[in-house]
N, C-alpha and C positions, 0 to 999 in steps of 0.2 A: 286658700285656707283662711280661716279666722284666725285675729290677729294673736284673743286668746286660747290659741290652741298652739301659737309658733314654741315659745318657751318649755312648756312639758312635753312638748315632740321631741324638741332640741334635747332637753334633758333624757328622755328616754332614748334618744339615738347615743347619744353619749355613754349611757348606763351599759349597750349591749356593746360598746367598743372597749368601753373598760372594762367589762369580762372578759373578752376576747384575748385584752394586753395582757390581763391578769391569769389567764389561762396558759397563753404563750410563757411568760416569763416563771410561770409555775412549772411549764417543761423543762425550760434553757435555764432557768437560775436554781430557785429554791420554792419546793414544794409550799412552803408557805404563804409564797406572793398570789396562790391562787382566792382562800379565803379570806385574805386581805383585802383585795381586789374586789371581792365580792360584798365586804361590808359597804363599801363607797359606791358599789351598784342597787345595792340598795338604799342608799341612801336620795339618790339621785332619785330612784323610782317614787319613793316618797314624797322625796318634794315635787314630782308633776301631779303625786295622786291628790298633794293638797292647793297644787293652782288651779287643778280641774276641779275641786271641792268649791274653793272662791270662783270660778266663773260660772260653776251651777247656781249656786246659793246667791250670786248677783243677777242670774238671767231672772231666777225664780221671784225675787223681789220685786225684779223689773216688772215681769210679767202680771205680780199679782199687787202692785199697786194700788193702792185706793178702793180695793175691797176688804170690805169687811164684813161686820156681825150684821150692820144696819145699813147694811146696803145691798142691795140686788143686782149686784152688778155678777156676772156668769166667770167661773175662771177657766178661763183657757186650758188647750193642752200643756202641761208640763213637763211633756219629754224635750228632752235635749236633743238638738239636730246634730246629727254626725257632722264628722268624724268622732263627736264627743265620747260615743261607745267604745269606739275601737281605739281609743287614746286610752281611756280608762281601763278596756279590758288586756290591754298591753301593758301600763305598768302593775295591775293587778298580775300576771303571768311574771312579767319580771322579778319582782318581787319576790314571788317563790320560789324561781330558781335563783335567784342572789340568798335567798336565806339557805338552800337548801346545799348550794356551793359554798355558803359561809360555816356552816354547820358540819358539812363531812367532804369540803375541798378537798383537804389534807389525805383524806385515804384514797382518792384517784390517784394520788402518785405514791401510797404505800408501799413498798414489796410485798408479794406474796410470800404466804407461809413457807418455811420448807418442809420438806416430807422428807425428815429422819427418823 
C-alpha cells in the first residue's frame, strides 16, 4: 500500500472500532455512550476524508506540472490509482452511519411504548 494511504486507513479502521466500543458500552453502560461514540467516529472519518483530499490535490499538482495556457504539453489521466476509491468511498459510508448513530443512537436503546 502507499505510504499515503497508511494514515486515513489507520484512522478509518479505528473509526469502525470506536463504534463498535461505543455500541458495546451503549448496551452494558448507558445508552448514551453510543452517540457519543459516534461523534469521534465521525470525526476520525473526516479527518481521512481530508488527508485523501491532500494527497489527491498533491498527485493532481504533480501530475499537471508545468502545463499551462501556453504550453502544449497533453495532461495525463487524473484518476487516482486505488485503493484511493475504496479509502474514499469508506469514509464516505462511515460517515453516514457515525452521523446517523449520532443523530438517533439514543433511541436503539429507547423502551418501547406500552400499550395501556
Amino acid at each position: 500500500m502507499d505510504k499515503r494511504y497508511i494514515l486515513p486507513t489507520a484512522l478509518l479502521v479505528l473509526a469502525a472500532v470506536v463504534l463498535v466500543v461505543a455500541f458495546a458500552a451503549g448496551v452494558y453502560y448507558a445508552a448514551h455512550w453510543f452517540p457519543r461514540g459516534a461523534s469521534v467516529v465521525i470525526f476520525l472519518a473526516a479527518a481521512a476524508e481530508y488527508l485523501l483530499s491532500q494527497a489527491e490535490s498533491l498527485e493532481i499538482n504533480k501530475r499537471t506540472a508545468g502545463i499551462g495556457g501556453l504550453s502544449c504539453g497533453m495532461i495525463e489521466n487524473l484518476d487516482m490509482p486505488e485503493p484511493f476509491g475504496t479509502i474514499r468511498r469508506s469514509a464516505h459510508i462511515i460517515i453516514g452511519v457515525g452521523t446517523l448513530a449520532w443523530g438517533f443512537g439514543d433511541l436503539i436503546f429507547a423502551a418501547p411504548p406500552s400499550c395501556q
